[in-house]
DRENVEXKOL-818849 format. One line per 4 residues: number of its first residue (from 0); for each residue y, x, z of C-alpha. Coordinates in steps of 0.001 Angstrom, whole numbers, plus 524288, in hexadecimal, padded with zeros to 5 digits. Each point is the difference from the previous one (the first is absolute). Layout:
NUM = Y/X/Z  ...
//
This chain:
0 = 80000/80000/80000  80E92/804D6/7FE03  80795/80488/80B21  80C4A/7F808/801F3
4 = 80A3F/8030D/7F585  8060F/80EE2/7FE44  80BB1/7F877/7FA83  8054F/7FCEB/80C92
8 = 7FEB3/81043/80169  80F58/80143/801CB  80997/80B8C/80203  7F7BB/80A3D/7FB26
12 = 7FE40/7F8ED/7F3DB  80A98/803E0/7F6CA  80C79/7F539/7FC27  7FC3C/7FB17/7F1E5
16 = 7F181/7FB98/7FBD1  80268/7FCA4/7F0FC  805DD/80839/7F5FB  80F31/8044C/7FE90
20 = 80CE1/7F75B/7FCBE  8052C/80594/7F177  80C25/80433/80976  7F739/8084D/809FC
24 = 7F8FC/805E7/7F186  80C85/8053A/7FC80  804B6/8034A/80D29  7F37D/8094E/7FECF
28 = 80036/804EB/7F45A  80DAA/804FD/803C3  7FA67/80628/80B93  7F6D0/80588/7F7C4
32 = 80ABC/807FE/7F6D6  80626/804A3/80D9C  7F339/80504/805E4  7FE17/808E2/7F44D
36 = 80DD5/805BF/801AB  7FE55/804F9/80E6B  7FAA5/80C7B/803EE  7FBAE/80011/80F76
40 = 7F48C/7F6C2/803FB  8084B/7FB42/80A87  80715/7F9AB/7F59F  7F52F/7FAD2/7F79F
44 = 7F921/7FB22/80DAA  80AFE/7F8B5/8023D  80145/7F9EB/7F29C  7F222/7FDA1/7FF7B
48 = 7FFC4/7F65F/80C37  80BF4/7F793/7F841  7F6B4/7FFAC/7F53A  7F501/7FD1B/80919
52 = 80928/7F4DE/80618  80270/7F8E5/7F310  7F125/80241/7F9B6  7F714/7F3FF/7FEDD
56 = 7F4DF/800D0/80813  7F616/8030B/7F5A6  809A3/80D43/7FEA8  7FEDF/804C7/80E0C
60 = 7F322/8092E/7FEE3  80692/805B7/7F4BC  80E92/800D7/805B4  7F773/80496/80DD1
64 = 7F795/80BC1/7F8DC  80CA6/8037B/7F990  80658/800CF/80DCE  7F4B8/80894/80652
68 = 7FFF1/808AE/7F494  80FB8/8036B/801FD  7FDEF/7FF87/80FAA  7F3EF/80968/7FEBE
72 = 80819/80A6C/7F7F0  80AA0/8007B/80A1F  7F7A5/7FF88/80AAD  804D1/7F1DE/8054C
76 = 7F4C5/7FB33/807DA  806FA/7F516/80590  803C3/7F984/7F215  7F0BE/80482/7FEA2
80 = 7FABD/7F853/80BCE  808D3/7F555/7FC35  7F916/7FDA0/7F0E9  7F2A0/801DC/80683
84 = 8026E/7F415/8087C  808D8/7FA8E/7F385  7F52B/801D2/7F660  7F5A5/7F9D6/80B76
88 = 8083A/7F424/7FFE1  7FE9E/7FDEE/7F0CD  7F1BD/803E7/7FDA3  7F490/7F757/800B1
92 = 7F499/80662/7FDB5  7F736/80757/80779  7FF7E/80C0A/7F626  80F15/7FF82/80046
96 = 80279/7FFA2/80F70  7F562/80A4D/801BC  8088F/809F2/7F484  80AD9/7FE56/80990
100 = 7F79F/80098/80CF2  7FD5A/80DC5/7F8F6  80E24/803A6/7FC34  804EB/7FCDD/80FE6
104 = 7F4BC/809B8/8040F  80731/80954/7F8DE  80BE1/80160/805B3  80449/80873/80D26
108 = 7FAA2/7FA8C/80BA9  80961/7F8FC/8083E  801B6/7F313/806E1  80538/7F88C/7F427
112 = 7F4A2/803FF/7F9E0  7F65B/7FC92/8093A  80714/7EFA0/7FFD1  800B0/800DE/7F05E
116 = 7F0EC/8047A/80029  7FE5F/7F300/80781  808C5/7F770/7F9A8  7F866/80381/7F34C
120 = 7F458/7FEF6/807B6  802FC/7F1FF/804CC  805AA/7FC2E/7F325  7F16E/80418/7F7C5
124 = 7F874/7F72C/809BE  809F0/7F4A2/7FF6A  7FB8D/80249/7F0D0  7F1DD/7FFE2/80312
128 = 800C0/7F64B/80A8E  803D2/7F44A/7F41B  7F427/802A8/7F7EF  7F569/801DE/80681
132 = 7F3C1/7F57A/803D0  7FFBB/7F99D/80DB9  7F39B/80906/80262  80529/80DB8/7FD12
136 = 80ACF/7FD20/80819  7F918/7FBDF/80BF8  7F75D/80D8A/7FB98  80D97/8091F/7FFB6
140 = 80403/7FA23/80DE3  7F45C/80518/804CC  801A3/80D6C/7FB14  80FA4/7FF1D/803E3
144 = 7FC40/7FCDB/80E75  7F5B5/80A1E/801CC  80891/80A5B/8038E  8035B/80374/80DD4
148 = 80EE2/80076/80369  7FED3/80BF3/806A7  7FB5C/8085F/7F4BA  80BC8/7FA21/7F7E5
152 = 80F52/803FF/8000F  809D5/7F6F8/7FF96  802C7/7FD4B/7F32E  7F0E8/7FD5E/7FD35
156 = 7FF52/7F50C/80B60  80D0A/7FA03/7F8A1  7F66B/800F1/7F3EB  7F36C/7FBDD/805AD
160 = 806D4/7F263/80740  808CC/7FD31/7F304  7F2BA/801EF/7F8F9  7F97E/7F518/80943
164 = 80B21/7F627/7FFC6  800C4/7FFDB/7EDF8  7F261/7FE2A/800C0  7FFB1/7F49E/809D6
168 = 80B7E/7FACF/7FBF7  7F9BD/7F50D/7F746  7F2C7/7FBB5/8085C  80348/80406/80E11
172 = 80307/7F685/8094A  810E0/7FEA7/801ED  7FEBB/8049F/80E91  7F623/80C09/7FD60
176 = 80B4C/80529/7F636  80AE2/7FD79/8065D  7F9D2/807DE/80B91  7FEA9/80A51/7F7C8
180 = 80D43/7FF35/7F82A  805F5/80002/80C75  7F8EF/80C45/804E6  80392/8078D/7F221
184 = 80ECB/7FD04/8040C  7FBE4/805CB/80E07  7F9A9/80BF2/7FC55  80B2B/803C0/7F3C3
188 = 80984/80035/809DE  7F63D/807B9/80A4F  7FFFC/80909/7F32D  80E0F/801F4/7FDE9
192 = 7FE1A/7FC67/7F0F9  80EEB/7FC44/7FB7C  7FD32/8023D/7F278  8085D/7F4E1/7F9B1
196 = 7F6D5/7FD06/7F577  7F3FE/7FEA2/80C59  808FB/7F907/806E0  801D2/7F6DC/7F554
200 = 7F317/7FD4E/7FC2F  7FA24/7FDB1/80DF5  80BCB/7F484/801EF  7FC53/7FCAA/7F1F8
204 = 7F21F/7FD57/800EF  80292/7FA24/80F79  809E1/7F5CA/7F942  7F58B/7FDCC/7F776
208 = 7F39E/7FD0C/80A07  80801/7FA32/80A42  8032D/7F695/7F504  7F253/7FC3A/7FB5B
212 = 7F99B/7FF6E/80D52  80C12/7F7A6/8053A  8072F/809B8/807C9  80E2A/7F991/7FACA
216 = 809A1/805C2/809DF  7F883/80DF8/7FEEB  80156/7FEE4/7F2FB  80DA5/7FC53/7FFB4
220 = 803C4/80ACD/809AF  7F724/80AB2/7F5F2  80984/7F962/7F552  80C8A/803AF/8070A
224 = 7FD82/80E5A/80299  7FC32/80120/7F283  80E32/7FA7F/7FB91  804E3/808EB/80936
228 = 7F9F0/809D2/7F9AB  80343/7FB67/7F391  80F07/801F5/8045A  7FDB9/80DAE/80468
232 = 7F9E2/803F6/7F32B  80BBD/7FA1B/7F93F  8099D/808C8/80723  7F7D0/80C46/80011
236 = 7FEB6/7FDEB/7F122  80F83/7FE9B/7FFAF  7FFCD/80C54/80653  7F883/8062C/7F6CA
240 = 807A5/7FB9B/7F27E  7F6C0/7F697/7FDB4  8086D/7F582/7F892  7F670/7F8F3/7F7A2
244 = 7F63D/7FCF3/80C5B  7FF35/7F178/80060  7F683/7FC0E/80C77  80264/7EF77/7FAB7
248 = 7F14B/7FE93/7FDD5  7FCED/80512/80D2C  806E9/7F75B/806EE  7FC7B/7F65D/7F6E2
252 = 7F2D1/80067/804EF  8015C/80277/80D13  80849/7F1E8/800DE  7F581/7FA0A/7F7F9
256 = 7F59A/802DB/80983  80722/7FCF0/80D78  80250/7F33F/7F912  7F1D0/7FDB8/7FF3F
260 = 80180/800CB/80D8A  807DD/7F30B/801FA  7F8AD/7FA50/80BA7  80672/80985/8071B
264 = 80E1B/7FF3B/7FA09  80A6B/7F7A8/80231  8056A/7F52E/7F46C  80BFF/80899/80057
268 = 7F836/80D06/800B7  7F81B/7FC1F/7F29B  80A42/7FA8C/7F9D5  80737/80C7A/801C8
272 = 7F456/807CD/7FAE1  7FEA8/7F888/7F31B  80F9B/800EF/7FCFF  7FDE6/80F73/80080
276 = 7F539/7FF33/7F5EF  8061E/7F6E1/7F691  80C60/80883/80130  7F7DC/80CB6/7FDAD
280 = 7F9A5/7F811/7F491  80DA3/7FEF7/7FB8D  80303/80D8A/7FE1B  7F2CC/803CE/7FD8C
284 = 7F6B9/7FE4F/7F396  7F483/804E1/80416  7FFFD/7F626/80D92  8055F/7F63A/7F56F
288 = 7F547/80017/7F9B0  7F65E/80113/80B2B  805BB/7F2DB/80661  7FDF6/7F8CC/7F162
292 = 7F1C9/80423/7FF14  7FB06/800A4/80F8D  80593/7F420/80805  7FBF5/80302/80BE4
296 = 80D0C/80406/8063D  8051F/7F254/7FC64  7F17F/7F9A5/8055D  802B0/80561/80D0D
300 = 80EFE/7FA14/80056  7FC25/7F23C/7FB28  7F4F3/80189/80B2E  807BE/80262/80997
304 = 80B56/7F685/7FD24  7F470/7F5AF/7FFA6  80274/7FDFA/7F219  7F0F9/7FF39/7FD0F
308 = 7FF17/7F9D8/7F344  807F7/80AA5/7F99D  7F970/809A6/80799  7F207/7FA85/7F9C9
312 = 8048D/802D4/7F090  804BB/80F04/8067F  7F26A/80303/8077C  7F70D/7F945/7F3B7
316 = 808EB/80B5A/7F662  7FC2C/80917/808D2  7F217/7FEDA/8015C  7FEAA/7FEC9/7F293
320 = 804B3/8101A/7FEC6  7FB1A/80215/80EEA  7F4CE/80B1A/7FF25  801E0/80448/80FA7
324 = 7F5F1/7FA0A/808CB  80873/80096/808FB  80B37/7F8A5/7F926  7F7F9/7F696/7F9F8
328 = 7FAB4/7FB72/80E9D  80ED2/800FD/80415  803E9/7F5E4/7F61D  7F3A9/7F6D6/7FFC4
332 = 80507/7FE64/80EA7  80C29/7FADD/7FA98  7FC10/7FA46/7F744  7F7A1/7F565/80A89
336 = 80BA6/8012E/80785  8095E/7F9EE/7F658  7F515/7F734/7FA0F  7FC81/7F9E9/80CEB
340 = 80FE1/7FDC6/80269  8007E/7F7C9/7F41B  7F2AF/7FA8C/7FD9E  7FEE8/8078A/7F4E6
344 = 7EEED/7FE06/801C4  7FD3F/80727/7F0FF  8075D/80D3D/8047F  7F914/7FF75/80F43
348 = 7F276/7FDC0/7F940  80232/80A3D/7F52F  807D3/80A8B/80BB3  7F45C/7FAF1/80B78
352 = 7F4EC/804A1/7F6B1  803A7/80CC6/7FC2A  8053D/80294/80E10  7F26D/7FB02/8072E
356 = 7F946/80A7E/7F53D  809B2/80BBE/803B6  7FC76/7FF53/80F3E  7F34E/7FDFE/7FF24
360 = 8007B/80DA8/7F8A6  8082E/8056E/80A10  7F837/7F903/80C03  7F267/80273/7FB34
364 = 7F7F0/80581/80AFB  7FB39/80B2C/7F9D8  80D8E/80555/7FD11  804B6/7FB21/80F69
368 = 7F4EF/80787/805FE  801DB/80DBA/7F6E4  80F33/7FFDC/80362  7FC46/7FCC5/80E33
372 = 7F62A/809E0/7FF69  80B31/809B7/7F9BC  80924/7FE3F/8095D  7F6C5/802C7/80A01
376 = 7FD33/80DB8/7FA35  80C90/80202/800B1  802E8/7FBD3/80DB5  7F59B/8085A/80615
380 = 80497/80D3C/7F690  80CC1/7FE0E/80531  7FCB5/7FFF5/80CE1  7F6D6/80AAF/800E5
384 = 80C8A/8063E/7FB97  80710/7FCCA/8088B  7F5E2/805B7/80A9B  7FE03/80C21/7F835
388 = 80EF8/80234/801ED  7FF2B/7FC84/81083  7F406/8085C/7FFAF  80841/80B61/7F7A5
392 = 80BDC/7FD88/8096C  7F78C/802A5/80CC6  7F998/80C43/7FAC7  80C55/8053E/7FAA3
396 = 8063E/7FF0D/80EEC  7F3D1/80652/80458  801B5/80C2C/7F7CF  80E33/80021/7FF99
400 = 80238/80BEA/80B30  7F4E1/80837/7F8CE  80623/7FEA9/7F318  80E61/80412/80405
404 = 7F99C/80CE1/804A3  7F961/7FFED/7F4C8  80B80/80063/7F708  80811/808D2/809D9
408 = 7F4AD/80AB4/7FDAA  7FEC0/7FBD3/7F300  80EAD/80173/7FC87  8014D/80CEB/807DB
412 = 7F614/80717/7F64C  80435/7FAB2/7F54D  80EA7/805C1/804A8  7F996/80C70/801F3
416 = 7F965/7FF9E/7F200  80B4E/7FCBF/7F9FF  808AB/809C4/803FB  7F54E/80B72/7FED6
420 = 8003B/7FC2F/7EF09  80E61/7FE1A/8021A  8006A/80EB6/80489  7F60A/80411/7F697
424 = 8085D/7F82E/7F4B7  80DAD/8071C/802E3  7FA19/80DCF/80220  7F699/7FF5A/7F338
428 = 80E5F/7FBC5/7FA2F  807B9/80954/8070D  7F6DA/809CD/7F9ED  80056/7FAD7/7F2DF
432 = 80E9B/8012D/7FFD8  7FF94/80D55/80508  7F841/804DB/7F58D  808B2/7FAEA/7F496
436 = 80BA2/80463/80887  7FA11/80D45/7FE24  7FBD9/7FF21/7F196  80D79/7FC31/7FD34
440 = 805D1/80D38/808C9  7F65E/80882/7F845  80473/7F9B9/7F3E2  80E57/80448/8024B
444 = 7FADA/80CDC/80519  7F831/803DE/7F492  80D7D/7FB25/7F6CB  808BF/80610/808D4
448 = 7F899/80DB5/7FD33  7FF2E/7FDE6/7F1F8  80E45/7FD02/80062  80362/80CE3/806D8
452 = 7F51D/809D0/7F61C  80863/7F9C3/7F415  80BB7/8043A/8072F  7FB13/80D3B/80456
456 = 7F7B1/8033B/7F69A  80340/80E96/7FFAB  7FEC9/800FB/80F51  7F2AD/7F7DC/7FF98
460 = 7FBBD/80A4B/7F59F  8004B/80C1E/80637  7FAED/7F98A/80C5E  7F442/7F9FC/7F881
464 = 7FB48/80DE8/7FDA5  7FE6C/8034F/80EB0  7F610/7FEA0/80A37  80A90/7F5B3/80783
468 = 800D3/7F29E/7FDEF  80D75/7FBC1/7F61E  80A79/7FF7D/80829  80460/7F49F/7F814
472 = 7F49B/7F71C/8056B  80213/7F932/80CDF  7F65B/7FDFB/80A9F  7FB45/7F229/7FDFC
476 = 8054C/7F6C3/80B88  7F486/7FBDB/80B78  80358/7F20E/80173  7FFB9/7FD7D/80DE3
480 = 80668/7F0D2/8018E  8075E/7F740/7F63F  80CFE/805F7/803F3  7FC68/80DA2/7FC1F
484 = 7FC9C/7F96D/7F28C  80AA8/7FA7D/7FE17  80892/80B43/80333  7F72C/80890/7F5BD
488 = 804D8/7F53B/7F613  80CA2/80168/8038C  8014F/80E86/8000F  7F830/801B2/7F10F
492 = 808E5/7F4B7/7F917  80C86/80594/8058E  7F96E/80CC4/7FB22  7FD66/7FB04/7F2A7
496 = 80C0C/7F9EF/7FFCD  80874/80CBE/80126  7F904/8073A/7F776  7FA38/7F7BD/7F4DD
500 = 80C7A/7FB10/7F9CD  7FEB5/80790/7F459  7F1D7/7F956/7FE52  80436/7F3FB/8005D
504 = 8081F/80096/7F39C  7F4E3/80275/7F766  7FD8D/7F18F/80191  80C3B/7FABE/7FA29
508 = 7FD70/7FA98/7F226  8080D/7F7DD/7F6A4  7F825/7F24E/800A5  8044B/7F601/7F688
512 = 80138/7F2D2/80757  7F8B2/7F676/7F773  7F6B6/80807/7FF0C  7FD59/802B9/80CD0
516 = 8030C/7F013/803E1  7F374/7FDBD/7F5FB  7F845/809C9/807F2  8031F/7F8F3/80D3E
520 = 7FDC3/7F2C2/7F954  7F43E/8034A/7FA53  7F9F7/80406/80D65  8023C/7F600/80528
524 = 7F9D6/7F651/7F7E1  7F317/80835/7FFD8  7FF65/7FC08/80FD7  80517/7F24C/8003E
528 = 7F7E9/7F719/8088F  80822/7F2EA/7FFCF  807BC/7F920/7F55D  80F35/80277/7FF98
532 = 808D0/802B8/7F5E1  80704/80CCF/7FD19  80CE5/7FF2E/7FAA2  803A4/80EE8/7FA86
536 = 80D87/8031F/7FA8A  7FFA6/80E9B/7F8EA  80C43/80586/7FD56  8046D/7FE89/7F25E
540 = 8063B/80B3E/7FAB1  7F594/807FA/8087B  80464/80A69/80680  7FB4F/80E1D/80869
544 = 800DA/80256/80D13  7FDD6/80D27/8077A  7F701/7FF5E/80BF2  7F142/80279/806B8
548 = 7F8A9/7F8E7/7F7D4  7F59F/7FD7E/80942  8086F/7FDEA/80BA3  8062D/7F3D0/7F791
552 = 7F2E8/7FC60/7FC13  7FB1A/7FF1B/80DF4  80B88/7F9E5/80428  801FF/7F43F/7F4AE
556 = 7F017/7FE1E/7FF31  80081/7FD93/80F4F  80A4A/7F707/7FEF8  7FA4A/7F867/7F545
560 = 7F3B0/7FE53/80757  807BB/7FA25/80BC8  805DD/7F7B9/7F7A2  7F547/7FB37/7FB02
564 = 7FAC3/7FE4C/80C6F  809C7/7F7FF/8056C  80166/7F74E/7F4C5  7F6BA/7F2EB/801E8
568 = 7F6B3/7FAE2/7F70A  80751/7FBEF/7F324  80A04/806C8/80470  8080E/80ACD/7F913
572 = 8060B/80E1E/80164  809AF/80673/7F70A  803AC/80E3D/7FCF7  80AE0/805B1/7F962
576 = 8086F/80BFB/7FE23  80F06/80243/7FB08  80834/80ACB/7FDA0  80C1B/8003F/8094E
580 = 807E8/80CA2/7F6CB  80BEB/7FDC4/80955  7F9F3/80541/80BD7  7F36A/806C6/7F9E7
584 = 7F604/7F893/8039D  7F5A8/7F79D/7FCA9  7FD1E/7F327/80632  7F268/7FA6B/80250
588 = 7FD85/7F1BA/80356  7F445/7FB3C/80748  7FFFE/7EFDA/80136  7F2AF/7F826/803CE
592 = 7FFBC/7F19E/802E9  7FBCE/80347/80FBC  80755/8002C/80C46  80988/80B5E/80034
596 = 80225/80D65/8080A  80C90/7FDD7/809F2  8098E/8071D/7FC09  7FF74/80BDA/809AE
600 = 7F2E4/8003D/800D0  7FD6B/80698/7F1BD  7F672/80AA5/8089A  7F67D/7F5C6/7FE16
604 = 7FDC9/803CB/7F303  7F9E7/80CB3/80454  7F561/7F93C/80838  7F28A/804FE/7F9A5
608 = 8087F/80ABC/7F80A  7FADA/80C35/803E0  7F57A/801BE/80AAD  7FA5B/80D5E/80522
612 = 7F31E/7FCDD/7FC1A  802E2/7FF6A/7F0B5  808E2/80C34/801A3  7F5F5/80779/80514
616 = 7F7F2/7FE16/7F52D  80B38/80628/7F5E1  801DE/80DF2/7FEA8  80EAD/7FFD6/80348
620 = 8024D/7F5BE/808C0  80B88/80669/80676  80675/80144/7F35D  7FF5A/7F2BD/7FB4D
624 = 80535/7FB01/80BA8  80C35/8093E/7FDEE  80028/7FC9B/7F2D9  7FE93/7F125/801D9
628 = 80AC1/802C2/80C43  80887/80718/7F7BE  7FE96/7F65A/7F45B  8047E/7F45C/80A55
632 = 80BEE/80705/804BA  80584/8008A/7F32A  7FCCE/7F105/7FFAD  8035B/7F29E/8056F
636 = 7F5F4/7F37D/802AF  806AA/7F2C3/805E1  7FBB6/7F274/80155  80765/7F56E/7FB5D
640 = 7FDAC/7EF56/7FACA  7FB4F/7F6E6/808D7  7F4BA/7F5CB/7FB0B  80760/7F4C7/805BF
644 = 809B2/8032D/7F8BC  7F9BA/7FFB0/7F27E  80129/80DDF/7FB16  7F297/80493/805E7
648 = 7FCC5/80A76/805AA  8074E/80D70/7FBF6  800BA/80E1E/801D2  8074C/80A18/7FB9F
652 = 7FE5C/81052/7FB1C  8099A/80714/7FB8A  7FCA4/80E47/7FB29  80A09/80A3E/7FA5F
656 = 7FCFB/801B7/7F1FA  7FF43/80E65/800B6
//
């Protein structure tokens, strides 16, 4: 038999049902041209849910996958969670709720994602619960109850009692499943579940049952949270930008069914009710339409205004398109109701007969005694948890003492380990440094001596030939600590300094600038790792400048690759050079689309320059870094454009020509 109808499923169901006005076509297409014209996914997210907003409902899987796919590039896992629990709302079947059951298990593990694994969850079985036979579902009750609550977590005894309550809700007895609707509400609040969209679809499905089993004013009061929640979601949707989210159909049927709860309203109170869904109807096609083909809203006013032979033509409409069980018992009630009021003996013979055949279905012993028998199994599993817990509770007081010494030993040796590898960490590091520390010394050492036999060549001659060591050599430096490194380093670079001038000009070449821009550019295209655009202006007339060729190269290639760097995906960088005659100089222009360098804080650029590892490894380390120092003095780097401002991110070299 079919559960009681997922129509009345409100709040997480999405605003339209049928296909989109010609105005909300264009309104998308529109939104369409705009989407492809931004570049962040921000941006498109946002664009996307406005699209989403307007879309029929046989576009939301599509619009939803389209989402995810945008969310899942940018990392979004909230817009992610969101079109899991979206996407659960729209699909039907099985093989489609299980894809996303799949996608949710996924993502990072978090609380959100522990309630949208269970909202999906809950959703599949609502799905399953509608088409199954009487006897499988009596079958999966059984297997749902076996479980003990102590071997489950929270969110599985939320699962395991919404489970219990779709499948009774079309045989069980009104009292057995209220009992147990009312103990889901206890034990999601026990649970601190506040996901809006669990929220939702507990006070959904409880508006629901208390409805069918008679339960008006619990009904009722499940109705008016849910239009309270209804109103929050409106203004936390304002919040967000979302203009085109229309919540008319959910509040549509959320007045529809507390009107089916008349006995329990006032004349006033109903009257009320229907004026709000005519006036939605007003503004609203889709309800528009709903109220011309399913009369049931208007069945329930004549009803309770007494107006029973207009209610009769209503309720005989309606069971002519009624497939719910549930409904169709609902209106064969009123349907003797208003027959009896007015004699009407055709109708009550024709409503009598069908009703007599419906509960004997749902009175037949056999199904009584299995439910009875259910609940039962369910009664005794959840109190032997409940004594597994008192039982858990004592032992835990018993062995509470030992266990704090426990961890106090516990957490002393684990102290102790952790500083022994902390000390064995630093020292193997210490030593590690130390070593290239004194690679780097003997490095400048053995260029310092080469240095000084170029210089004294004649002297280092004659004392070649004799039985001393050359005079010219040094002793090489013991390194005792850092400090006496570091002095070692300063003493052979002032060293080199003073005396390797001279070699320093060998390195001075005429470079032609385009040429040399081609070079740079062409690097770095050969290591590009992310799209962006490079926007290269070469001077035009060419022209020469003077200057260490490989200082410049280190320098603009370094540069470049920050730039790059720094610029996002899609982003851009730029690179040009002019020739300033009036003061000698040329002028080099780095740009990239990124955040810039302060102005003042241009040392930045250096960070990942040079490093004494890498100079240790050349043959004249000192005298590159005099070179490169020498080259910079003769120089000028500053940091100027702002993002916000438009002009991007820029900096500035100036070099003398010659």
């Amino acid at each position: 038999m079919k559960k009681f109808i997922l129509l009345l499923f409100t709040l997480l169901l999405l605003p339209t049902e049928g296909y989109a006005t010609p105005d909300k076509r264009a309104m998308i297409a529109r939104l369409r041209e705009e989407l492809a014209t931004v570049k962040t996914n921000q941006d498109s997210i946002k664009i996307l849910y406005d699209i989403f907003d307007l879309s029929s409902r046989r576009d939301y899987m599509n619009v939803c996958k389209e989402l995810d796919a945008v969310a899942a590039r940018g990392g979004d896992n909230t817009v992610r969670f969101d079109m899991a629990r979206q996407m659960a709302n729209v699909g039907s079947s099985d093989s489609v709720l299980a894809d996303i059951e799949r996608r949710v298990r996924t993502l990072p593990d978090c609380k959100e994602k522990k309630e949208t694994a269970l909202f999906v969850k809950i959703r599949r079985l609502s799905a399953i619960a509608r088409n199954i036979s009487e006897k499988e579902r009596q079958e999966r009750i059984a297997r749902t109850i076996v479980p003990e609550d102590n071997k489950l977590d929270k969110y599985g005894k939320v699962e395991r009692l919404f489970t219990i309550c779709e499948y009774l809700s079309v045989f069980a007895k009104g009292d057995m499943l209220v009992n147990y609707l009312d103990d889901l509400g206890e034990l999601m609040k026990a649970s601190g579940i506040d996901n809006y969209a669990l929220k939702n679809i507990y006070y959904t499905e409880s508006a629901n049952i208390y409805s069918i089993t008679g339960n008006h004013d619990k009904a009722l009061a499940a109705d008016r949270i849910l239009l309270k929640e209804i109103d929050n979601l409106e203004k936390r949707y304002k919040a967000q930008g979302r203009k085109y989210r229309n919540l008319d159909v959910n509040r549509f049927i959320i007045y529809r069914r507390m009107l089916s709860n008349y006995d329990s309203l006032s004349i006033d109170e109903a009257n009320d009710l229907y004026s709000k869904i005519l006036a939605i109807a007003e503004r609203n096609e889709d309800v528009k339409s709903t109220m011309e083909y399913n009369r049931r809203a208007s069945a329930y006013h004549a009803m309770k205004n007494g107006r029973y032979a207009e209610a009769i033509p209503y309720i005989r409409r309606q069971l002519s398109i009624e497939r719910s069980h549930i409904l169709r018992k609902r209106m064969l009630e009123m349907l003797v109701e208003a027959a009896s009021a007015i004699g009407d003996q055709t109708n009550l013979d024709i409503a009598q007969k069908e009703l007599d055949a419906i509960n004997r279905e749902i009175n037949s012993v056999d199904a009584r005694q299995k439910y009875n028998e259910l609940q039962v199994k369910y009664d005794v599993s959840a109190l032997r948890a409940e004594n597994a817990e008192l039982e858990l509770e004592n032992k835990n007081g018993q062995i509470l003492a030992t266990r704090k010494i426990m961890i106090f030993v516990i957490v002393g040796w684990v102290a102790l380990a952790v500083m022994l590898v902390g000390l064995l960490f630093f020292w193997a590091k210490y030593k590690k440094t130390s070593a290239d520390i004194s690679s780097f010394v003997a490095t400048l050492a053995s260029e310092r001596d080469a240095i000084k036999k170029r210089r004294y060549y004649d002297y280092a001659r004659k004392t070649d030939s004799d039985d001393k060591s050359a005079d010219y050599r040094s002793p090489r430096p013991k390194i005792g600590n850092i400090s006496e490194a570091v002095n070692y380093i300063i003493n052979d670079v002032m060293f080199i300094s003073s005396v390797a001038m001279e070699d320093t000009k060998k390195y001075r070449h005429d470079i032609s600038v385009a040429s040399f821009m081609r070079d740079r550019i062409a690097e770095v295209e050969s290591t590009l790792t992310k799209s962006i655009n490079i926007n290269v202006i070469y001077p035009d007339p060419d022209f020469e400048i003077h200057a260490d060729k490989e200082c410049l190269r280190m320098l603009v290639s370094h540069i470049l690759q920050v730039a790059v760097k720094l610029a996002p995906q899609g982003g851009s960088i730029g690179f040009e050079c002019t020739e300033d005659k009036a003061v000698g100089k040329a002028r080099f222009v780095f740009r990239h689309s990124g955040n810039s360098l302060p102005e003042g804080r241009e040392e930045k650029i250096f960070d990942n320059f040079m490093d004494y590892k890498s100079l240790s490894e050349n043959g004249d380390a000192a005298l590159i870094l005099v070179r490169m120092i020498n080259f910079l003095t003769n120089s000028s780097l500053k940091s100027t454009g702002h993002q916000e401002s438009g002009e991007g991110a820029k900096l500035v070299f100036m070099l003398p020509l010659s």
